[in-house]
C-alpha positions as CSV (number, residue, x, y, z in Angstrom):
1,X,-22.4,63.9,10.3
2,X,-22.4,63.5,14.3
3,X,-19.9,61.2,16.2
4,X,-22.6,59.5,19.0
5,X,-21.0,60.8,22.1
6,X,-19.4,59.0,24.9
7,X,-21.6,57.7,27.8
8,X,-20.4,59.4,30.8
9,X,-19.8,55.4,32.4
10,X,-18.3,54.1,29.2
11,X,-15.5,52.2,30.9
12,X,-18.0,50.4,33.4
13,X,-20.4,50.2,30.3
14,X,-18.0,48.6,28.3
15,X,-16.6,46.0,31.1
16,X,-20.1,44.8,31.5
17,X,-20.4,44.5,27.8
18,X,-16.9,42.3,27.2
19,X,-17.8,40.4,30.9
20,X,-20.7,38.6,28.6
21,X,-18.6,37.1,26.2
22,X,-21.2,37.6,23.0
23,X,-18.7,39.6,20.9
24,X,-17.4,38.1,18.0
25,X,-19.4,34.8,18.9
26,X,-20.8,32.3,16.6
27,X,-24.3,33.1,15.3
28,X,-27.1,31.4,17.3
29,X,-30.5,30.7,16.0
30,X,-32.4,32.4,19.0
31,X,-30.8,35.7,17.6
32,X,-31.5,35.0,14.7
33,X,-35.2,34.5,14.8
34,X,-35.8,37.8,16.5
35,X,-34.1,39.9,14.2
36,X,-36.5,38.0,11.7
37,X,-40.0,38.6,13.5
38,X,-38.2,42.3,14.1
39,X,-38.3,42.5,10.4
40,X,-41.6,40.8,9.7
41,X,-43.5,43.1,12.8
42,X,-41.8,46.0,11.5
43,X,-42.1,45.6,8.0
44,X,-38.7,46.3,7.0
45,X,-35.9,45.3,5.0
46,X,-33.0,45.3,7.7
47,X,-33.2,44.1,10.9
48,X,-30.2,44.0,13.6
49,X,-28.6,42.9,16.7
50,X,-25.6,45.5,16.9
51,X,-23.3,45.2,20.4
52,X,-21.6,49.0,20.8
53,X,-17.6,48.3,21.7
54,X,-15.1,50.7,22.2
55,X,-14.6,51.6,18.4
56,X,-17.2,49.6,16.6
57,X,-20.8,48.4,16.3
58,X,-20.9,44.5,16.0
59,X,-23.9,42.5,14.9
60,X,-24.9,39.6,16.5
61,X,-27.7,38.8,14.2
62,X,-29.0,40.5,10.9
63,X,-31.1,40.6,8.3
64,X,-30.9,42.7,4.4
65,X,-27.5,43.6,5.6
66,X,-24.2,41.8,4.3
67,X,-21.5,43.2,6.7
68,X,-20.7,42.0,9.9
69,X,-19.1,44.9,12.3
70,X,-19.0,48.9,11.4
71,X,-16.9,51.8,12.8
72,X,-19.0,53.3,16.5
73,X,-18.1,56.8,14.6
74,X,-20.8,56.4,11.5
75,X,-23.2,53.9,13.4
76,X,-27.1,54.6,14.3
77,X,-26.9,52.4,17.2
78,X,-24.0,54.9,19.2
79,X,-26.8,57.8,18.8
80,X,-29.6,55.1,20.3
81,X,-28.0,53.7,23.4
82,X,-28.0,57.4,24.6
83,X,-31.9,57.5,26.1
84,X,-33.6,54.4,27.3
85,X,-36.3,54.8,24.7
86,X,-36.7,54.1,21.0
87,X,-35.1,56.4,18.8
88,X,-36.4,56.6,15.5
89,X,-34.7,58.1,12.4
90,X,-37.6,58.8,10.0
91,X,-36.2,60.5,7.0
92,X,-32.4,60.3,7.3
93,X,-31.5,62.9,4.6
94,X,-33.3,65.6,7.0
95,X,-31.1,64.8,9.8
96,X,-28.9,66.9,10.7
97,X,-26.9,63.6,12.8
98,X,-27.1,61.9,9.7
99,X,-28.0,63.7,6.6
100,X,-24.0,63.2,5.3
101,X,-23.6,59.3,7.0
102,X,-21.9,56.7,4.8
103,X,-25.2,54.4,5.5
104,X,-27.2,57.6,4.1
105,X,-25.3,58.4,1.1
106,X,-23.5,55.0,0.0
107,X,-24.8,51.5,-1.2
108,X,-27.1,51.0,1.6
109,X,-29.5,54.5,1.0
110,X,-30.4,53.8,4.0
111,X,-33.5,56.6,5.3
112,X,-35.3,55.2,8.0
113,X,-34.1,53.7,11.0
114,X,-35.5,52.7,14.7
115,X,-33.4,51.6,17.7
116,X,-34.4,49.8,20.9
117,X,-31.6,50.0,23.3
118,X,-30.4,47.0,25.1
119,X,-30.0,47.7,29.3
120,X,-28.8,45.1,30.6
121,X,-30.0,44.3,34.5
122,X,-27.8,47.3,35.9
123,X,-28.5,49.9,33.2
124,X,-25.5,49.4,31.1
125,X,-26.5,49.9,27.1
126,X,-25.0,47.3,25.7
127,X,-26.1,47.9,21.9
128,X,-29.3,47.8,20.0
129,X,-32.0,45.9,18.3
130,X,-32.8,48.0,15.1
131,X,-34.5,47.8,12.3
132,X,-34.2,50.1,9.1
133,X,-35.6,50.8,5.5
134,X,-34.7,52.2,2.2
135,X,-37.7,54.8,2.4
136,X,-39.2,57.7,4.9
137,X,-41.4,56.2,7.3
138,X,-42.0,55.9,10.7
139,X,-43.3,53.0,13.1
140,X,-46.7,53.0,14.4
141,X,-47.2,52.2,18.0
142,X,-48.2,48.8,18.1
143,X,-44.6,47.9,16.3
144,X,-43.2,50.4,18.7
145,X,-44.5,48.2,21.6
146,X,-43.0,45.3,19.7
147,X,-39.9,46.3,19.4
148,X,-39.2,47.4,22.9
149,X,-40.4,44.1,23.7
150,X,-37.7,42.2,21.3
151,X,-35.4,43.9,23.0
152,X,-36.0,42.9,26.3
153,X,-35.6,39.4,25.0
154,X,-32.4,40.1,23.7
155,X,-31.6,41.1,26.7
156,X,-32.3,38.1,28.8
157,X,-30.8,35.9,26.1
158,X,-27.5,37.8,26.7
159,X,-28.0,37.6,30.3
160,X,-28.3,33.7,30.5
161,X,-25.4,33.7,28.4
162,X,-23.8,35.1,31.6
163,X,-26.0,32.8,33.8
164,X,-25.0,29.9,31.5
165,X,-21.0,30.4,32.2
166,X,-21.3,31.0,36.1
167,X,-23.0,27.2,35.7
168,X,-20.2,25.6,33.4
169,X,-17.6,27.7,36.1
170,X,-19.6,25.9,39.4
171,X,-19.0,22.7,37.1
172,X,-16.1,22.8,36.7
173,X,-15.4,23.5,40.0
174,X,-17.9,21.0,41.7
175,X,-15.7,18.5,39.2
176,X,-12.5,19.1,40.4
177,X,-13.3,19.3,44.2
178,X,-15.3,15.6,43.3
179,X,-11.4,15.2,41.7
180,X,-9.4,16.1,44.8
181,X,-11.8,13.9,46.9
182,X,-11.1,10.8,44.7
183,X,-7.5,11.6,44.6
184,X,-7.5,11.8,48.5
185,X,-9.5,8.5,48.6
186,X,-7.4,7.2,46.3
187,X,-4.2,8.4,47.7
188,X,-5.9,7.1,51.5
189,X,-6.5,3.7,49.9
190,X,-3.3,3.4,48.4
191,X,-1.4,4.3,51.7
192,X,-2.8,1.3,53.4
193,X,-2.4,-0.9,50.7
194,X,1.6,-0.2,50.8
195,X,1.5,-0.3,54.5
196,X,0.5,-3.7,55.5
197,X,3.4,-5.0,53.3
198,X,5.7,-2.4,54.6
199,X,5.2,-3.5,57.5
200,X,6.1,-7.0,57.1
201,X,9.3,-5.9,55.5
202,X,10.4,-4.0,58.8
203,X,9.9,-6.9,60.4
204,X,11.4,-9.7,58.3
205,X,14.8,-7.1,58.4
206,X,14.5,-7.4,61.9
207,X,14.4,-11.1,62.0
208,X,17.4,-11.6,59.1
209,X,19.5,-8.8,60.8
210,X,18.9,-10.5,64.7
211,X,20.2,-14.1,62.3
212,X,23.3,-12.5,60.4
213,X,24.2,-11.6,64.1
214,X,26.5,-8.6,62.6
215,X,27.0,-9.2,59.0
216,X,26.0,-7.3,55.9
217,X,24.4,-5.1,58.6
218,X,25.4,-1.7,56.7
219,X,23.5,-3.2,53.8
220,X,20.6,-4.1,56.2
221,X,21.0,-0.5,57.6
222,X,20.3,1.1,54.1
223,X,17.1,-1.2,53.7
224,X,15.8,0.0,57.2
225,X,16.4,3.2,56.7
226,X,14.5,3.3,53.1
227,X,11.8,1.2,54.9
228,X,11.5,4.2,57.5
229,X,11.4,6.8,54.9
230,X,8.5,5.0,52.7
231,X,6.6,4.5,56.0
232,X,7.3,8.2,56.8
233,X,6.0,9.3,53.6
234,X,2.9,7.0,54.0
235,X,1.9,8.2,57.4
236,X,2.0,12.0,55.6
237,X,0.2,10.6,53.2
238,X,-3.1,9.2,55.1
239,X,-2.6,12.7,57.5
240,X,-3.3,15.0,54.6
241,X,-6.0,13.0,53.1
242,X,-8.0,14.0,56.0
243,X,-7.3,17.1,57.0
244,X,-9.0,19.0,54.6
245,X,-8.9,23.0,55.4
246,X,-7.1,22.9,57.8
247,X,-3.5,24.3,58.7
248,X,-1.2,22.3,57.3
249,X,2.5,22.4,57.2
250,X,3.6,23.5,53.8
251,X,6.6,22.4,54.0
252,X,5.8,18.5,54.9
253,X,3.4,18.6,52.0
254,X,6.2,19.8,49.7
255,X,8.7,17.1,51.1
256,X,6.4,14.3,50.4
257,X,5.4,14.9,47.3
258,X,8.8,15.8,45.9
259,X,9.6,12.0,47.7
260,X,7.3,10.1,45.6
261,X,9.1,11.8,42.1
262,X,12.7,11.1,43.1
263,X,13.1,7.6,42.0
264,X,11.1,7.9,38.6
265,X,13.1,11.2,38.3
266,X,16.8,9.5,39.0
267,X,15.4,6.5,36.2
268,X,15.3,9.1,33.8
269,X,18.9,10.7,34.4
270,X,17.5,13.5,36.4
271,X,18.6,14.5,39.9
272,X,15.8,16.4,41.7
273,X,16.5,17.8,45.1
274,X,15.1,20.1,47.6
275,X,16.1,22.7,49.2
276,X,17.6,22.7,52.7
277,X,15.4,25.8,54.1
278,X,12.3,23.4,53.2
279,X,13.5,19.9,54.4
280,X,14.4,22.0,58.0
281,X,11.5,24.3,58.1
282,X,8.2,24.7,58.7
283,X,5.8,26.9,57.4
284,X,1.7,26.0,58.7
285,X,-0.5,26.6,56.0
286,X,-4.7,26.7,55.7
287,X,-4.5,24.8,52.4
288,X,-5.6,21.8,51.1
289,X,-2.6,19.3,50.7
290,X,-4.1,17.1,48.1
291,X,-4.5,20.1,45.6
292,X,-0.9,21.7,46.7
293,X,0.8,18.4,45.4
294,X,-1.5,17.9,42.8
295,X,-0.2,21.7,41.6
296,X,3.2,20.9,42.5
297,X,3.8,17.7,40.3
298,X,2.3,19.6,37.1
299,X,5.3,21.8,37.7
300,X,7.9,19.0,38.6
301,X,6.3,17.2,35.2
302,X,7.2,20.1,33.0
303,X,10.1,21.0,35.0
304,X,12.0,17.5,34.2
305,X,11.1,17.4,30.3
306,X,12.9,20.9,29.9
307,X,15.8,19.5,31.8
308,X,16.3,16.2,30.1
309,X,15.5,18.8,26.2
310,X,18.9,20.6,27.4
311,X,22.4,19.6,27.3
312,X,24.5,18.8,30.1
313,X,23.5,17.2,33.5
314,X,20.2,17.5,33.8
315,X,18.9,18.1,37.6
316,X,15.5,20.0,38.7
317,X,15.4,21.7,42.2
318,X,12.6,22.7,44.7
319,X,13.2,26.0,46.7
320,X,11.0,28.4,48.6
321,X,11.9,32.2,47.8
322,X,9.3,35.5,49.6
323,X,8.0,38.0,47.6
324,X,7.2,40.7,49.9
325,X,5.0,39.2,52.2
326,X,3.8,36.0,50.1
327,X,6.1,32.8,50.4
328,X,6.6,31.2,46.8
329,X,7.8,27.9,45.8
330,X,10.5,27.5,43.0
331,X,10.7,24.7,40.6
332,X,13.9,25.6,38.7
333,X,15.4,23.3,36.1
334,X,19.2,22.8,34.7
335,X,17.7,24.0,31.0
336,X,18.4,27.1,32.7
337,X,20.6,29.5,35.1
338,X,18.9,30.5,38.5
339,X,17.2,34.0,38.3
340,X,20.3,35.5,40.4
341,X,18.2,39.0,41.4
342,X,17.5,39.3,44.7
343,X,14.1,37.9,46.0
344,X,12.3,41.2,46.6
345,X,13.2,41.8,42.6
346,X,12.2,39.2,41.1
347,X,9.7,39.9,38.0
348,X,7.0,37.8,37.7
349,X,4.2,37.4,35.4
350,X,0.6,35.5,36.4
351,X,0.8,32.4,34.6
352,X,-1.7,33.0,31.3
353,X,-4.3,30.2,31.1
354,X,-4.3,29.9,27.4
355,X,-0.8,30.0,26.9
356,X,-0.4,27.0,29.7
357,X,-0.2,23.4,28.5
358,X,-2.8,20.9,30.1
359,X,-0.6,20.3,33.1
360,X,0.4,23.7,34.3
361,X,-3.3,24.5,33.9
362,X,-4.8,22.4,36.0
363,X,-2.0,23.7,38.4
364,X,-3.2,27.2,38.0
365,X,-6.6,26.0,38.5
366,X,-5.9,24.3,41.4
367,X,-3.9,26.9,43.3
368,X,-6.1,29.9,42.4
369,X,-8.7,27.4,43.6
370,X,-6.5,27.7,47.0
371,X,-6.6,31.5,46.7
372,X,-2.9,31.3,45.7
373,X,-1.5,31.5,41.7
374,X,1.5,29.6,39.5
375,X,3.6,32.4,38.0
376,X,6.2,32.4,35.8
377,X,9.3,34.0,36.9
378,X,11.0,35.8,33.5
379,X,14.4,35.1,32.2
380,X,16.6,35.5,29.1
381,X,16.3,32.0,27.6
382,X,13.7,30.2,29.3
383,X,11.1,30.5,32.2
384,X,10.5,29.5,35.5
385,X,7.7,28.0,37.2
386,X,6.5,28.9,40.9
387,X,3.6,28.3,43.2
388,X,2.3,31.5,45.4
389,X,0.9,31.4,48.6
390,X,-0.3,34.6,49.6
391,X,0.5,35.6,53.8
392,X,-3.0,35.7,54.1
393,X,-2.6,31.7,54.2
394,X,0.2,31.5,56.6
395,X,-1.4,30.7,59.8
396,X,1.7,29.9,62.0
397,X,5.4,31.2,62.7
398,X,8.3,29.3,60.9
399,X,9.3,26.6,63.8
400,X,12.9,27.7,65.4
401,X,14.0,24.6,65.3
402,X,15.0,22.8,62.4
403,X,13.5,18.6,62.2
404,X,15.0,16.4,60.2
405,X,13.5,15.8,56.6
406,X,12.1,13.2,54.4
407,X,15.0,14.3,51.8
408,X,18.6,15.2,52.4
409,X,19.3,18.8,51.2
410,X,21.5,20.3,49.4
């Protein structure tokens, strides 16, 4: 028995292969129906779809034959995907290939076979559609024409598999852009909602402060002040709802958001803060603020449920750490010590989609969406959350000059 070789582009043969997502999929009727009218054309027993991976030979579809993978080592198919052009097997025990193959010589007595390879629209032989029989024979040329043609709709029922996932992906995306653009409406209507009352607060402190002519004015003072910030906040609020693409500072972005959690957070016996380089910095970014906050409270959200699960005081922080030349946003969470390393060293690991709960997700959607990432940063116990934003985003120098901040720091 002959091994089928190794195509000389096996690695790029293969990627295309796996990049289609058929392999160990759920049978589908269309598959099925060819291998049938393969069977019935050819006038043979067996009938299959079989996809060539790395070490195996996997059938989509089948017919006469029970089993649903093989080894590559003892499989027809390997031999076929060599030439684009039928290969046919017409007496299997006069072969010197196959004469001693397990197919040949086991339960199956398998003796004649006939391959059409499957090319996908760049060449790569992605497997077979075959057809085989417990007797010498040998296809006439009319089911030779056939089969060739079966297999190039195999092919294009592969390929608008692909076609079909590039439109779910364009979906998905189209729905989460229509997303950000109700959250920013929202957010815009919101803002003005809050406003107008606002407003009318500021100015009926005014008037009770002016009456009190000096008393209770620290009290007053405190109200003021917490008037200023929530209009502050607001007027962040309606800027980033319309700025789209543009350069936005980061750092504002980051501020706000954490702002709108604080409260909820300190109801829930959890002090979240912000670090001082952010409150006093400013880093001009070409992102969209709506989907950086969105990302950010998916990590704030998970962030405060670890640290009200561990013992102790239970506190989440917002920091920004660099990574070589890409900045990177750090919630960290009292469930566990800081990674103390120094910032060059940190290891991190891309954020696995699968492995990521429906919150942390969407994050990773939305910031890869930004052409930025969510990591996790590794640790003994526990791990750490960050956004990335790659220098390519960075379209401004960090300001000299440190302004003062929606949030005290640290």
């Amino acid at each position: 028995m002959k091994k089928p070789p190794v195509l000389p582009h096996e690695e790029q043969r293969l990627a295309a292969l796996r990049g289609y997502a058929i392999l160990d999929s759920a049978p589908e009727m269309a598959y099925d129906d060819i291998v049938k009218i393969a069977s019935m054309i050819c006038d043979t027993p067996i009938a299959l779809i079989s996809l060539v991976d790395q070490n195996r030979q996997w059938f989509k579809a089948s017919k006469g034959v029970a089993l649903k993978e093989a080894p590559r080592e003892i499989s027809f198919c390997g031999h076929a995907i060599q030439k684009n052009e039928i290969m046919q097997v017409k007496d299997a025990t006069r072969d010197d290939r196959f004469f001693d193959n397990p197919f040949v010589t086991g339960p199956l007595n398998l003796r004649f076979y006939a391959g059409a390879p499957l090319f996908d629209k760049n060449g790569m032989a992605l497997g077979t559609l075959c057809v085989g029989d417990m007797k010498a024979r040998e296809l006439t040329s009319e089911q030779t024409e056939a089969l060739a043609a079966l297999a190039r709709q195999v092919t294009i029922h592969i390929e608008m598999r692909e076609w079909a996932n590039l439109i779910t992906q364009q979906q998905d995306l189209l729905s989460q852009q229509a997303r950000m653009s109700a959250l920013g409406q929202l957010a815009g209507e919101v803002a003005h909602e809050i406003n107008t009352p606002l407003c009318s607060l500021t100015l009926g402190l005014d008037l009770i402060e002016e009456r009190l002519a000096g008393q209770s004015t620290d009290e007053i003072a405190v109200m003021k002040r917490s008037a200023l910030k929530i209009s502050s906040i607001l007027k962040n609020l309606l800027a980033f709802t319309k700025k789209g693409g543009r350069a936005t500072d980061l750092f504002r972005v980051v501020e706000t958001t954490v702002g709108f959690h604080i409260e909820r957070f300190r109801e829930n016996g959890v002090r979240l803060s912000i670090d001082s380089g952010i409150s006093g910095g400013k880093f001009p970014a070409r992102v969209e603020a709506p989907a950086v906050s969105e990302a950010l409270n998916g990590l704030l959200t998970v962030a405060c449920d670890a640290a009200l699960a561990s013992p102790g005081d239970p506190w989440v922080r917002v920091s920004w750490r660099t990574v070589g030349e890409d900045g990177m946003l750090v919630v960290a969470n009292s469930s566990l010590a800081e990674p103390s390393l120094p910032e060059n060293e940190w290891p991190v690991e891309p954020l696995d989609g699968k492995a990521a709960g429906p919150g942390l997700n969407l994050s990773r959607q939305l910031m890869e969406g930004l052409g930025g990432q969510v990591i996790e940063l590794e640790n003994e116990t526990h791990a750490t959350y960050a956004l990335v934003f790659p220098r390519e985003l960075h379209v401004g120098s960090p300001a000299e000059e440190p302004r003062a901040g929606l949030m005290g720091s640290n």
